[in-house]
C-alpha positions as CSV (number, residue, x, y, z in Angstrom):
1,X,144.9,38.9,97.0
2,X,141.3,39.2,97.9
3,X,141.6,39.5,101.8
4,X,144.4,42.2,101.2
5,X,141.8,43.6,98.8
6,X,139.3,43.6,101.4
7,X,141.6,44.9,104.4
8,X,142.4,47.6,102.2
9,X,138.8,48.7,102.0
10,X,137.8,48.3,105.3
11,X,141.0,50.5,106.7
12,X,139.7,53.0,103.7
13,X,136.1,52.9,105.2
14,X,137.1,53.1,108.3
15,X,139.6,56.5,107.6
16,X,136.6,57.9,106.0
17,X,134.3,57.3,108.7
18,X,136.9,58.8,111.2
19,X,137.0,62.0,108.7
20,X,133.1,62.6,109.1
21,X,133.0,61.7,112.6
22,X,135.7,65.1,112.9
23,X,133.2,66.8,110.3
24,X,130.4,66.1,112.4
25,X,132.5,67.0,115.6
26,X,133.9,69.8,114.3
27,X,130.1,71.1,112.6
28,X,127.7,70.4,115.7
29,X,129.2,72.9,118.6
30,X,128.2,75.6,116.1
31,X,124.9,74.1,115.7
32,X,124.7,73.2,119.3
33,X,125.2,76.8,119.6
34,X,123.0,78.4,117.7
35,X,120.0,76.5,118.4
36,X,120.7,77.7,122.2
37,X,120.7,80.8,121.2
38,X,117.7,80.4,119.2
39,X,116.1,78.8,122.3
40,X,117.0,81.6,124.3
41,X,115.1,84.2,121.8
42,X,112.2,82.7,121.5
43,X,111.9,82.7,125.5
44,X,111.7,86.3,125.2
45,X,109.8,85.9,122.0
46,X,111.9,87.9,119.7
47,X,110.9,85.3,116.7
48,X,112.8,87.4,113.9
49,X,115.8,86.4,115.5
50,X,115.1,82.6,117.0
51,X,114.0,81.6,113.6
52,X,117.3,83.2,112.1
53,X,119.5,81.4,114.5
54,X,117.7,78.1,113.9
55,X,117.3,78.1,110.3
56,X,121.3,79.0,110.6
57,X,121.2,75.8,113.0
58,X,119.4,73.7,111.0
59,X,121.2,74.5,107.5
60,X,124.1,72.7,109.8
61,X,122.6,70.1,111.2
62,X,118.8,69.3,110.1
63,X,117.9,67.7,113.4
64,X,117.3,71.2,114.7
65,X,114.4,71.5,111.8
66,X,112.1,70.7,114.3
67,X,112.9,73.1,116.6
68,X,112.1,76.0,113.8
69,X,109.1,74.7,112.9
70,X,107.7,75.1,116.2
71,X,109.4,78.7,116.5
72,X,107.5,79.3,112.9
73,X,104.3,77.4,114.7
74,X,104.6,80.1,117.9
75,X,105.5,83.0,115.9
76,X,102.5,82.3,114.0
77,X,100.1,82.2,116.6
78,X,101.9,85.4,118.0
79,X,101.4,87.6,114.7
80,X,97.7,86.1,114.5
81,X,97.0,87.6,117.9
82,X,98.5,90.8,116.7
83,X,96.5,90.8,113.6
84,X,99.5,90.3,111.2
85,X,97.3,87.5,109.3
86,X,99.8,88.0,106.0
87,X,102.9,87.1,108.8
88,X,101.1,84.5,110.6
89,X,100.2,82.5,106.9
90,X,103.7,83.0,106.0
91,X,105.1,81.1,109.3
92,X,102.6,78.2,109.2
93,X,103.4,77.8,105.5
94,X,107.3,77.8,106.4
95,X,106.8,75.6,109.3
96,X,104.5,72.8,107.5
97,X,107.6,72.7,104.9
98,X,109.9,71.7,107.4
99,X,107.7,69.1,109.4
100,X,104.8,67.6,107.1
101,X,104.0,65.4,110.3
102,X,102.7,68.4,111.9
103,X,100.4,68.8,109.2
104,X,97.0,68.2,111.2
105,X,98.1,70.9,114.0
106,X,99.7,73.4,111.4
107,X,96.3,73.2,109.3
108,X,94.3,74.0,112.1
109,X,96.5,76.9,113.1
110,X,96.4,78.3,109.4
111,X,92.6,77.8,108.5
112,X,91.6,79.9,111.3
113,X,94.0,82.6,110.4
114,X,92.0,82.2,107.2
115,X,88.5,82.5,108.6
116,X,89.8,85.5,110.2
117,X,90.7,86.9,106.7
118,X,87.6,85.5,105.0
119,X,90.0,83.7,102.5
120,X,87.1,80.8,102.5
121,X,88.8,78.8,99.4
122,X,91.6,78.3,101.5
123,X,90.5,77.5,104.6
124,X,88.4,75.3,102.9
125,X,91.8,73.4,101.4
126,X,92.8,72.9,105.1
127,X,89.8,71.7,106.4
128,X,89.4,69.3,103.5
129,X,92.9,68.6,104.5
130,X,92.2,67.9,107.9
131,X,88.9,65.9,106.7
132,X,90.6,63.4,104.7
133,X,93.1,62.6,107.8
134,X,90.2,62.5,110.5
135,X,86.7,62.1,108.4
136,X,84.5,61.8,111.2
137,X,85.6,64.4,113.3
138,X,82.6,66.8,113.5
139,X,84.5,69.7,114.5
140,X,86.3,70.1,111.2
141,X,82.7,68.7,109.4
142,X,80.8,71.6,110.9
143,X,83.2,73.9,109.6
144,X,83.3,73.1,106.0
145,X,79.2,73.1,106.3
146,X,79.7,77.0,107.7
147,X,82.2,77.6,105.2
148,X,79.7,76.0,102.2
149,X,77.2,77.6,103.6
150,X,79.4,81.3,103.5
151,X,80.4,80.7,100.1
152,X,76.7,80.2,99.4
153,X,77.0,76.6,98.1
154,X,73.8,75.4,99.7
155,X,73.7,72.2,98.4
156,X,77.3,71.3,99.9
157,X,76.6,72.8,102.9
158,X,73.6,70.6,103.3
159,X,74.9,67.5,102.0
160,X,78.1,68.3,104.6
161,X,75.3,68.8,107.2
162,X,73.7,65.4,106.5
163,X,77.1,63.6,107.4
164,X,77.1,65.5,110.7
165,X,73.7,64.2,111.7
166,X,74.7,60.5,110.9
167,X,77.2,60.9,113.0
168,X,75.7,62.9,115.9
169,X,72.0,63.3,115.3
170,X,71.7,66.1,118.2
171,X,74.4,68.1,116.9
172,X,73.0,71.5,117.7
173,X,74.9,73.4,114.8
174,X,73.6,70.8,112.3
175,X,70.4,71.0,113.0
176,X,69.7,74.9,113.5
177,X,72.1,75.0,110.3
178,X,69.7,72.2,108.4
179,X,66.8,74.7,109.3
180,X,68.2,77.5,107.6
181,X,69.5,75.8,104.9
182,X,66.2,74.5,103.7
183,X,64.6,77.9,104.3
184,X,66.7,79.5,101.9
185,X,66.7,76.5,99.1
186,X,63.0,76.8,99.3
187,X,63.3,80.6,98.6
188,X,65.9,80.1,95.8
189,X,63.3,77.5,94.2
190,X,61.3,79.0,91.6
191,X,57.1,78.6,92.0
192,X,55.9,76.4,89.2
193,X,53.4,78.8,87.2
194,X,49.5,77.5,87.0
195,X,48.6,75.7,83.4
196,X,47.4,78.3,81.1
197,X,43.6,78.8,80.7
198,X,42.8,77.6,77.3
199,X,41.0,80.6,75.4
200,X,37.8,79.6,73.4
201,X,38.4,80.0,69.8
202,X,36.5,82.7,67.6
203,X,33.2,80.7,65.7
204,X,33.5,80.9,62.3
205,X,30.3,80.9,59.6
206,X,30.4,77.4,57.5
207,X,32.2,77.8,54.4
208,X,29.9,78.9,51.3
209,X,27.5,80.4,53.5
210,X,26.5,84.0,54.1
211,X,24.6,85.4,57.0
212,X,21.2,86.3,56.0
């Protein structure tokens, strides 16, 4: 009873495995198709349409995800360089959705979209991003410093600066920057006022006694 139990599953796994196997079959040529065609577009960089052919792709078959997030990653760049900072945000936020291990590159991509802007907070979020994956890469260090240091939080941009110099005490950037950044802390610090003079206090006659 039991092996006929268990022969009757295994031909019932194995009709259902046969059914996806024609799903699959019958799904993938579309996919297969799409994402060529999506290929082909961005070649002559017409990113409206490669991304809607691949996201059409990808809703079939998700393996083409990556694909579209490096369409989203190019387009990005592309609209950047064309000054379409709002557009070029909008594909890096779209393509870090779809590939989270991209997220060092795509961060990099979208924090200088966001210099270019002067959207510090933000770019800020990406570097700190960045930091927390590589925390002794000085690039991404000398950034935040600048970006501190833009945002007029001295002391960060100082204490930022200090890491720099432990880790590269000829950094160039860090030192000029460590200049300046004293300079102006001294200029924000108040001078400490000199003790008051003590006044002499008015004689007074003895009491009971009159001035002849």
């Amino acid at each position: 009873m039991n092996k006929s139990f268990a022969f009757i599953l295994i031909v019932s796994l194995a009709l259902c495995g046969s059914q996806v196997c024609q799903a699959e079959t019958k799904k993938n040529p579309e996919a297969n198709r799409l994402a060529r065609e999506g290929a082909e577009a961005a070649k002559s960089q017409d990113w409206d349409k490669a991304v809607e052919l691949l996201k059409k792709a990808t809703a079939l078959d998700r393996k083409y995800g990556d694909e579209l997030s490096a369409v989203y990653q190019r387009a990005g760049y592309a609209a950047a360089n064309e000054q379409r900072y709002g557009d070029a945000i909008n594909d890096y936020n779209e393509a870090l959705k779809l590939t989270p291990q991209d997220a060092p590159r795509i961060h990099e991509q979208r924090a200088a979209v966001e210099m270019k802007i002067q959207d510090y907070d933000k770019a800020l979020a990406d570097y700190s991003e960045l930091i927390k994956q590589k925390p002794n890469e000085i690039k991404y260090l000398n950034y935040r410093a600048y970006i501190y240091e833009l945002k007029n939080d001295l002391q960060n941009s100082l204490a930022e600066n200090e890491k720099i110099l432990k880790l590269d005490p000829n950094n160039q950037d860090a030192k000029t920057r460590k200049q300046r950044l004293e300079q102006k802390i001294a200029e924000r610090t108040p001078l400490t006022p000199p003790p008051r003079t003590p006044t002499a206090s008015p004689a007074h006659s003895p009491a009971g006694k009159k001035k002849p």
